[in-house]
OpenMM code with the backbone's topology and positions (N, CA, C; nanometers):
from openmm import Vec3, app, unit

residues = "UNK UNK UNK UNK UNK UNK UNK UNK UNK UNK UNK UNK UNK UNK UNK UNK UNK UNK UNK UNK UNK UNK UNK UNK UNK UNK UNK UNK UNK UNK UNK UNK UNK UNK UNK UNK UNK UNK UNK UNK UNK UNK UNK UNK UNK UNK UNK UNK UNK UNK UNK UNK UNK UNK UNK UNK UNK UNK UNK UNK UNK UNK UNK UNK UNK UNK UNK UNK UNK UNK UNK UNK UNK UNK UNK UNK UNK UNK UNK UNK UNK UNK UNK UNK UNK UNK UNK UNK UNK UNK UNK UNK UNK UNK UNK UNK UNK UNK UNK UNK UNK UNK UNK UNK UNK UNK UNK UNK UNK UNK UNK UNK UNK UNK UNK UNK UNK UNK UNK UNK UNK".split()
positions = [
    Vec3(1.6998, 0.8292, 1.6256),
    Vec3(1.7196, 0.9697, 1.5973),
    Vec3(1.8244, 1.0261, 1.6932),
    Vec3(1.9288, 1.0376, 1.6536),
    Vec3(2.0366, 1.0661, 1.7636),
    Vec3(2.0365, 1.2312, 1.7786),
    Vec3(2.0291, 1.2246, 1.9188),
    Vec3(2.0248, 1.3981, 1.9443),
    Vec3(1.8860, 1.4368, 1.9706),
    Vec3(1.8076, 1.3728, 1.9527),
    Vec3(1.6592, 1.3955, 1.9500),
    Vec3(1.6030, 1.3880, 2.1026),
    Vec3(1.4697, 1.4940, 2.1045),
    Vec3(1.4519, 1.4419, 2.2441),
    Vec3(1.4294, 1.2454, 2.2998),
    Vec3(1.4418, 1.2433, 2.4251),
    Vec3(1.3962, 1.1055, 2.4905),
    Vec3(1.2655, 1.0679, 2.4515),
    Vec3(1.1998, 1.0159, 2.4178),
    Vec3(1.0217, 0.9608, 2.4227),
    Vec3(0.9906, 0.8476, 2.4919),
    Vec3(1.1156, 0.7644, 2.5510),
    Vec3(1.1289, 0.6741, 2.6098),
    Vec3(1.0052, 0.6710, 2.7623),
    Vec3(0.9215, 0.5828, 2.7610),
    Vec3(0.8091, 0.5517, 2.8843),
    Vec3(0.6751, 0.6794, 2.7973),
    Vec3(0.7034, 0.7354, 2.7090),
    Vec3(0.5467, 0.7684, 2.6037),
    Vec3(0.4712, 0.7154, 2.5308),
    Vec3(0.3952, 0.6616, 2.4796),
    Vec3(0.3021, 0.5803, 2.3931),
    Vec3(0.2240, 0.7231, 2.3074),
    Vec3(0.2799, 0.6850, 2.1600),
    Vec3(0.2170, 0.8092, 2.1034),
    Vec3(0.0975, 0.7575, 2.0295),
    Vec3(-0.0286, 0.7936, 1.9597),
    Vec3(-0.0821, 0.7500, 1.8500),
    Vec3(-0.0643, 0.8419, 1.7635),
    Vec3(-0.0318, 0.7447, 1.6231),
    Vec3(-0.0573, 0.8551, 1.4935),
    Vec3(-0.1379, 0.7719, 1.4128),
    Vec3(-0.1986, 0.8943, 1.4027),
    Vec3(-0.3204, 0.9645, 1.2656),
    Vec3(-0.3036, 1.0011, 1.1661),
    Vec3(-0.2961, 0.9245, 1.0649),
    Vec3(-0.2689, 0.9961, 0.9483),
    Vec3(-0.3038, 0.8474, 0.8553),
    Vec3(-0.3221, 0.9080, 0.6921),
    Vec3(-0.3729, 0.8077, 0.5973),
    Vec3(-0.2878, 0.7945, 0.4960),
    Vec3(-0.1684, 0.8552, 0.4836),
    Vec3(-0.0788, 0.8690, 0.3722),
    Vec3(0.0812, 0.7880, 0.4243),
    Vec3(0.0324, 0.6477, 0.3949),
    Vec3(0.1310, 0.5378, 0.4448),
    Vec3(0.2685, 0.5802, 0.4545),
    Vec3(0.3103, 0.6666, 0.3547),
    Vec3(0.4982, 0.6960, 0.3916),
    Vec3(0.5085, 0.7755, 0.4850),
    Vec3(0.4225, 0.8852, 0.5285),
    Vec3(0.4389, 1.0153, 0.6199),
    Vec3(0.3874, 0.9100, 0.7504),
    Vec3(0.2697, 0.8671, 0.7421),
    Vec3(0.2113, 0.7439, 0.8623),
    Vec3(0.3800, 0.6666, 0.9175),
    Vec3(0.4233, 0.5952, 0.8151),
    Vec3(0.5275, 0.4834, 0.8627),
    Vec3(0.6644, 0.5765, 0.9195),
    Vec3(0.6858, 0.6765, 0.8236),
    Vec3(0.7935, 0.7991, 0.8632),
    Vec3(0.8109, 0.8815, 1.0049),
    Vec3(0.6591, 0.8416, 1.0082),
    Vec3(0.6341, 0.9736, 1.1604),
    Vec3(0.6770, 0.8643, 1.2409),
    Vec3(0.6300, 0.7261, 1.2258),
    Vec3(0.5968, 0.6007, 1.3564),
    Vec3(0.7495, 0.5444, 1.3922),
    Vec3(0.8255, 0.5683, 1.2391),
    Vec3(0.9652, 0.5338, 1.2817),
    Vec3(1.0500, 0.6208, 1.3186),
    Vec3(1.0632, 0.7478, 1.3637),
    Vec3(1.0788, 0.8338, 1.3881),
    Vec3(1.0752, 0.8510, 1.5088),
    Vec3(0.9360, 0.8319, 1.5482),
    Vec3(0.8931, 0.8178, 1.7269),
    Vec3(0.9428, 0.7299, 1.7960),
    Vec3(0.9273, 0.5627, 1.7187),
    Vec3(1.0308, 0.4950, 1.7999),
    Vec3(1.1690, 0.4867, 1.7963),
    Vec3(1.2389, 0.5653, 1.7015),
    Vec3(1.3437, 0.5701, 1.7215),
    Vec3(1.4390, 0.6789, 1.8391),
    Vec3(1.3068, 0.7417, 1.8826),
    Vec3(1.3198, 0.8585, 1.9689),
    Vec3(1.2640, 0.7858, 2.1221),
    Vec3(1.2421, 0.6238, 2.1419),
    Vec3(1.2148, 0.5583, 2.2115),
    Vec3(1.0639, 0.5455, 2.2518),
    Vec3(1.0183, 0.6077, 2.1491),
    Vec3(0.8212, 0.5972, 2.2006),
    Vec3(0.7753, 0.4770, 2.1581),
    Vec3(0.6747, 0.4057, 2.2189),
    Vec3(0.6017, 0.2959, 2.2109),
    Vec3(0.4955, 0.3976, 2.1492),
    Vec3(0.4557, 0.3049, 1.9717),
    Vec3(0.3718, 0.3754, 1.8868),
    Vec3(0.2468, 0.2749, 1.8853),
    Vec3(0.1305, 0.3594, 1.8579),
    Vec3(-0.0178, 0.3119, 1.8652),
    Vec3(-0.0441, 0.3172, 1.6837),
    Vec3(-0.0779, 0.2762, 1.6652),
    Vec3(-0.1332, 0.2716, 1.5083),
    Vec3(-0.0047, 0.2287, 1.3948),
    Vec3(0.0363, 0.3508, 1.3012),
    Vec3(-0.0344, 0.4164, 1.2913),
    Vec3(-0.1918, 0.3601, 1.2341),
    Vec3(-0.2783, 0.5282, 1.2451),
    Vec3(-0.4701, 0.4662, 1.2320),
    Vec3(-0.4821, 0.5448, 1.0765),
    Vec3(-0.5223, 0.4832, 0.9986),
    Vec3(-0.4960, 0.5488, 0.8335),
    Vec3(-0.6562, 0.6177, 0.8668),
    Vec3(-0.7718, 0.6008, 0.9515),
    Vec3(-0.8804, 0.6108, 0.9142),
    Vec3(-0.9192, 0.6780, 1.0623),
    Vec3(-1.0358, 0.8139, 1.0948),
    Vec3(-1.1153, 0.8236, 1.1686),
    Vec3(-1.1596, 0.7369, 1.2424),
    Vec3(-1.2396, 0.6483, 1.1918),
    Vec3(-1.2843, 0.5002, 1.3006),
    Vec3(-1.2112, 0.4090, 1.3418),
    Vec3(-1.0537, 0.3879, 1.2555),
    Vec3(-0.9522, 0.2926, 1.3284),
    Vec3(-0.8836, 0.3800, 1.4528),
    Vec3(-0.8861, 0.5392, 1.4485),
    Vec3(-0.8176, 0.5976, 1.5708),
    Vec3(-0.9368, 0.6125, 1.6468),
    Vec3(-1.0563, 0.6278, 1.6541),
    Vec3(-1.1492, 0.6110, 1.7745),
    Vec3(-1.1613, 0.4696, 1.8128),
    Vec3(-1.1632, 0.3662, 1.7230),
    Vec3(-1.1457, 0.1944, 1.7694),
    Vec3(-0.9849, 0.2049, 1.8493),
    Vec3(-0.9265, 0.2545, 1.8596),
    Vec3(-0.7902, 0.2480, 1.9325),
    Vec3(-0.8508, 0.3199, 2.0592),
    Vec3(-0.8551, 0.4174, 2.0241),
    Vec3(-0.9268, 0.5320, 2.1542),
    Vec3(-1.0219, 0.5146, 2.2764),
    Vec3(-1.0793, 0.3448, 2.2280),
    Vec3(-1.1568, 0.2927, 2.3347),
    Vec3(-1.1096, 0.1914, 2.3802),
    Vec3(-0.9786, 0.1920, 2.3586),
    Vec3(-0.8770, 0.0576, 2.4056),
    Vec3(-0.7562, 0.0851, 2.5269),
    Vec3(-0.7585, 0.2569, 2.4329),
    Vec3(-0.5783, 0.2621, 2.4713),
    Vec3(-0.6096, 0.3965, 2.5180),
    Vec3(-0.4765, 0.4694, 2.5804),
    Vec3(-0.5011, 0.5887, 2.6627),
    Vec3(-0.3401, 0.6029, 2.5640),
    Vec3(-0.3376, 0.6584, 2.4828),
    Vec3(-0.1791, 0.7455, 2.4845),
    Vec3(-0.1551, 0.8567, 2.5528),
    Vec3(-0.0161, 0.8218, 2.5747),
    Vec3(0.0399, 0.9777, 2.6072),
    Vec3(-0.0177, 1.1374, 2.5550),
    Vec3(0.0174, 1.1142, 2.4093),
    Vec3(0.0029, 1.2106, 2.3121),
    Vec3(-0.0404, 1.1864, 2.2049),
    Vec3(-0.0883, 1.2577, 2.0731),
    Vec3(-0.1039, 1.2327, 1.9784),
    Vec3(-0.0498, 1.2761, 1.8440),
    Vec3(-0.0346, 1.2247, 1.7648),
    Vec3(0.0150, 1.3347, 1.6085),
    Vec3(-0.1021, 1.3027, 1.5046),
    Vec3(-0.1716, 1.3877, 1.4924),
    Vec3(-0.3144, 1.4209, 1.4214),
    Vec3(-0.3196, 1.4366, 1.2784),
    Vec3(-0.3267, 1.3846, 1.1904),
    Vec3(-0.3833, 1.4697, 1.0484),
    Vec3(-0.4996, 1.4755, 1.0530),
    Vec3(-0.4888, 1.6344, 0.9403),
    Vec3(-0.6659, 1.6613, 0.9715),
    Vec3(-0.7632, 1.6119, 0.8485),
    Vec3(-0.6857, 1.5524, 0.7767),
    Vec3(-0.7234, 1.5426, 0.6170),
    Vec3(-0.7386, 1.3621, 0.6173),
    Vec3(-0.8443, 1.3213, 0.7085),
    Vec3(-0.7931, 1.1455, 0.7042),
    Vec3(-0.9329, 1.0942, 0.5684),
    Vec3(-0.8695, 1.0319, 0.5216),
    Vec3(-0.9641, 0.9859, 0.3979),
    Vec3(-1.0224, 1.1029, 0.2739),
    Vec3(-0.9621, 1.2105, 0.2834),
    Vec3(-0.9951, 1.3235, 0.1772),
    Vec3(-1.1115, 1.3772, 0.2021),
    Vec3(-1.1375, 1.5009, 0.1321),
    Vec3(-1.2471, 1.5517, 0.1488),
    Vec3(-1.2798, 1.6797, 0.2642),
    Vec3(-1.1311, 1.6983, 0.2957),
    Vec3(-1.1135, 1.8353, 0.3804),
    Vec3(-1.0801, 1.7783, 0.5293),
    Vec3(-1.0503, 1.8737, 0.6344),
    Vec3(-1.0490, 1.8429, 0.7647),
    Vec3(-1.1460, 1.8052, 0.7988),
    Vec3(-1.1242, 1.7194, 0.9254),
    Vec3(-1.2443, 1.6884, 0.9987),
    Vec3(-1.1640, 1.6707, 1.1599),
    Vec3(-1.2771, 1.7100, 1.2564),
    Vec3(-1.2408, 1.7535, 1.3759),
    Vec3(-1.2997, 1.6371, 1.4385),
    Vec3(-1.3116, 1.5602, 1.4448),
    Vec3(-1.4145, 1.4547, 1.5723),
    Vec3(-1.3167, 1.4307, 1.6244),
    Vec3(-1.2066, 1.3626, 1.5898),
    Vec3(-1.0832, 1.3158, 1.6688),
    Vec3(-1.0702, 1.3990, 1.7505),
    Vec3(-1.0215, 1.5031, 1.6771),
    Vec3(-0.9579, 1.6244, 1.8002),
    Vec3(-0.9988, 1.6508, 1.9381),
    Vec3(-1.1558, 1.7033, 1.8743),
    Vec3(-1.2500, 1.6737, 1.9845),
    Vec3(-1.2292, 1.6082, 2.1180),
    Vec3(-1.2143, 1.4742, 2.0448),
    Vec3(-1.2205, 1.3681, 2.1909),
    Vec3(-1.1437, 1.3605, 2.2573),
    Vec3(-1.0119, 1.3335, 2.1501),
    Vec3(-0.8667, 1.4254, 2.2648),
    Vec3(-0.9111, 1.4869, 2.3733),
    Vec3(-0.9184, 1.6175, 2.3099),
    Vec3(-0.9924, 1.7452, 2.4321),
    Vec3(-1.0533, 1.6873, 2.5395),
    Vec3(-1.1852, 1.6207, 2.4662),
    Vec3(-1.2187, 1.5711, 2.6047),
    Vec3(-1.2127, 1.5093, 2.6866),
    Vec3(-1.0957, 1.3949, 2.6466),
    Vec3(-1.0424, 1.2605, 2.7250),
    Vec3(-0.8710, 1.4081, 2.8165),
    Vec3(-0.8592, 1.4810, 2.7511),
    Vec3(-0.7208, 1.5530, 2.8038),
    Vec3(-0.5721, 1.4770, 2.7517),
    Vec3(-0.5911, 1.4396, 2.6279),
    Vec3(-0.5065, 1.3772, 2.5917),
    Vec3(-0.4665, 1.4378, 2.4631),
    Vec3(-0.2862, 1.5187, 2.5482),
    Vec3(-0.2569, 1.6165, 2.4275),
    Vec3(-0.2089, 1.5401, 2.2707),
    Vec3(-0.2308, 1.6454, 2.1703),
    Vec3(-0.2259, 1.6289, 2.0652),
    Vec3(-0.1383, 1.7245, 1.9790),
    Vec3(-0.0760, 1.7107, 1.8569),
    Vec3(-0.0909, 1.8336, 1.7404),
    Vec3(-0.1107, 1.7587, 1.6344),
    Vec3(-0.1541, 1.8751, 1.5246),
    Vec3(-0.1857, 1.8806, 1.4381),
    Vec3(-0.0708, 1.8387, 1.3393),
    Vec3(-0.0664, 1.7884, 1.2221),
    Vec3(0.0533, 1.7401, 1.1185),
    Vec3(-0.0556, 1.7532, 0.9952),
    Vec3(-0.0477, 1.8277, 0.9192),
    Vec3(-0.1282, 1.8799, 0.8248),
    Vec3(-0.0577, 1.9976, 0.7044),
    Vec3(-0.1567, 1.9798, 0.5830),
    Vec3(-0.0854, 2.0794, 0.4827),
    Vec3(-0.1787, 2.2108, 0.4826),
    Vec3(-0.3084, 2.1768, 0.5512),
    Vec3(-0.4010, 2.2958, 0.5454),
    Vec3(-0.3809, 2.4324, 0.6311),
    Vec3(-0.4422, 2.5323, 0.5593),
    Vec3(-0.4172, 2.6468, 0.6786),
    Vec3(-0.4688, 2.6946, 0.7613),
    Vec3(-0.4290, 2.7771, 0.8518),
    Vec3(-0.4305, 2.7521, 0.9876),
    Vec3(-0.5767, 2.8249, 0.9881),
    Vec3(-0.5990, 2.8738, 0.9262),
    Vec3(-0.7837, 2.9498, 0.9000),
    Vec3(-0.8867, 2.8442, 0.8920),
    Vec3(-0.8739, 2.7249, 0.8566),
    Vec3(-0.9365, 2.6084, 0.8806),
    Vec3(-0.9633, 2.5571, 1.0128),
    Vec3(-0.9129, 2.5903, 1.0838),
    Vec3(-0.9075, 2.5226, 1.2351),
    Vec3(-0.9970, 2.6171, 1.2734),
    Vec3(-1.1078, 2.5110, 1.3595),
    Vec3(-1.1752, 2.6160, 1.4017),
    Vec3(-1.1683, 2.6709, 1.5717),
    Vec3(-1.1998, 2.7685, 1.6371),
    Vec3(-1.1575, 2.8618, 1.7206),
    Vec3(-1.1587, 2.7384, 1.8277),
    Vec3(-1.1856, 2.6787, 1.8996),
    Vec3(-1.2027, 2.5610, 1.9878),
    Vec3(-1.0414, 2.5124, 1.9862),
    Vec3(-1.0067, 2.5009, 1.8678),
    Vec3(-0.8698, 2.4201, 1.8759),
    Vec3(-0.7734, 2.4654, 1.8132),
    Vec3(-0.7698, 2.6326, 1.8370),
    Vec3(-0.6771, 2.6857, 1.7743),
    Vec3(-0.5445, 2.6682, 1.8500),
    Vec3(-0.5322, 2.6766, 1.9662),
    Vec3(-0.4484, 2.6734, 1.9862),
    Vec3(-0.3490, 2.5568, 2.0027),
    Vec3(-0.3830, 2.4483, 1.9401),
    Vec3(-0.3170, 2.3409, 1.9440),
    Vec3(-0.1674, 2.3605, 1.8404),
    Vec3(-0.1050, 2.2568, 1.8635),
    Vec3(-0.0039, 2.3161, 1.8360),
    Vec3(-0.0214, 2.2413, 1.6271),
    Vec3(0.0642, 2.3108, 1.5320),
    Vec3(-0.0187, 2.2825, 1.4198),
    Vec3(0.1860, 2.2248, 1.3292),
    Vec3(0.1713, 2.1143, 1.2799),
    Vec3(0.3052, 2.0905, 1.2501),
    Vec3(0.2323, 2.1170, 1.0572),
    Vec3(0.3006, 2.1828, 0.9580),
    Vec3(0.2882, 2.2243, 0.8776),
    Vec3(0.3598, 2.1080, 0.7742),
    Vec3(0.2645, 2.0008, 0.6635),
    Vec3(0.3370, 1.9613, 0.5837),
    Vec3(0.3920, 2.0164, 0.4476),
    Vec3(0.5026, 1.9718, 0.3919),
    Vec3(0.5883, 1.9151, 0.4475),
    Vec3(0.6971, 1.9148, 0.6001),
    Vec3(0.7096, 1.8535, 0.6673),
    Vec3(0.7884, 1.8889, 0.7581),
    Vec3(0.9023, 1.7421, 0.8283),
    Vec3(1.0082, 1.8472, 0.8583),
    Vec3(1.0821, 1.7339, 0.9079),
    Vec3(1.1154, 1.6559, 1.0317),
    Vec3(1.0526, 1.4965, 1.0335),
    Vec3(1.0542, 1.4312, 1.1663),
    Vec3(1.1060, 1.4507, 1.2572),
    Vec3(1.2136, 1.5045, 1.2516),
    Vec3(1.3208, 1.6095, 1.4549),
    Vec3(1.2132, 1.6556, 1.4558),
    Vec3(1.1525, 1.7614, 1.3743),
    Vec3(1.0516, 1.8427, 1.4615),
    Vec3(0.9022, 1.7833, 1.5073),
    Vec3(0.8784, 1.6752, 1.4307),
    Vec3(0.7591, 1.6603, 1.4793),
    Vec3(0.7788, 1.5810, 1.6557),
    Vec3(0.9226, 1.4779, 1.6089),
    Vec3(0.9442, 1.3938, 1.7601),
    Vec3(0.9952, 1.5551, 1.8883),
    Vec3(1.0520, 1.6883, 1.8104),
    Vec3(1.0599, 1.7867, 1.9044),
    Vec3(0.9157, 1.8459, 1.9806),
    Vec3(0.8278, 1.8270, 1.8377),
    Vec3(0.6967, 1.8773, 1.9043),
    Vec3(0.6274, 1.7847, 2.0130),
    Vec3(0.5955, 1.6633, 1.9902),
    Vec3(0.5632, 1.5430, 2.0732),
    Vec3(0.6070, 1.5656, 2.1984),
    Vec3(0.7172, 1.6019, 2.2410),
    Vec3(0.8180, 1.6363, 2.3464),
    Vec3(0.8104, 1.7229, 2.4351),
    Vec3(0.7363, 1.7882, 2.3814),
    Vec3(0.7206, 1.9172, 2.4709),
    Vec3(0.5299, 1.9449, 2.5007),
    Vec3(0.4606, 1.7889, 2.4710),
    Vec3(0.3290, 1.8197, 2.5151),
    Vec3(0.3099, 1.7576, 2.6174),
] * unit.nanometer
topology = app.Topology()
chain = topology.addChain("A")
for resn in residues:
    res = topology.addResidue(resn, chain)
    for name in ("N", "CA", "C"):
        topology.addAtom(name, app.Element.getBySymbol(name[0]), res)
């Protein structure tokens, strides 16, 4: 990604279940020099990572396997202190007050910004 921030010495994980946006985000990151974790298509493949690995940061969907958001991930983030955002099509009234203020990347959206958002957590 030329022009893009450095990610070079970050290890990101991504979250997400929708293989082109999953492979899009991951090539994206390393092309912005991040060493990528996953991507985890599933809730239990990013907590089976989560008891392995410590990333830097994270890029979150909230919609993993259908059936609406779900927060456990997030959660643990929080509680391990291991920043995150959100990469999602849902709105922002869904999130509940605990993790509002995370930062929320809106799909569709375009990879500069998500490797801009990564960058600045």
């Amino acid at each position: 990604m030329t022009g893009a921030p450095d990610l070079s010495g970050k290890t990101i994980l991504v979250v997400e279940d929708d293989y082109y946006v999953a492979s899009d985000t991951a090539a994206a990151l390393r092309g912005a020099g991040a060493i990528v974790l996953g991507p985890s298509p599933t809730a239990e493949d990013a907590a089976h990572l989560l008891e392995h690995e410590t990333p830097t940061s994270v890029v979150l969907d909230l919609n993993l396997g259908g059936g609406g958001p779900k927060f456990e991930i997030a959660h643990r983030l929080l509680e391990r202190g291991i920043p995150f955002v959100f990469l999602t099509g849902y709105d922002p009234d869904l999130i509940p007050d605990d993790l509002a203020n995370i930062k929320r990347l809106q799909k569709p959206i375009a990879l500069r910004e998500v490797v801009e958002a990564v960058s600045r957590l």
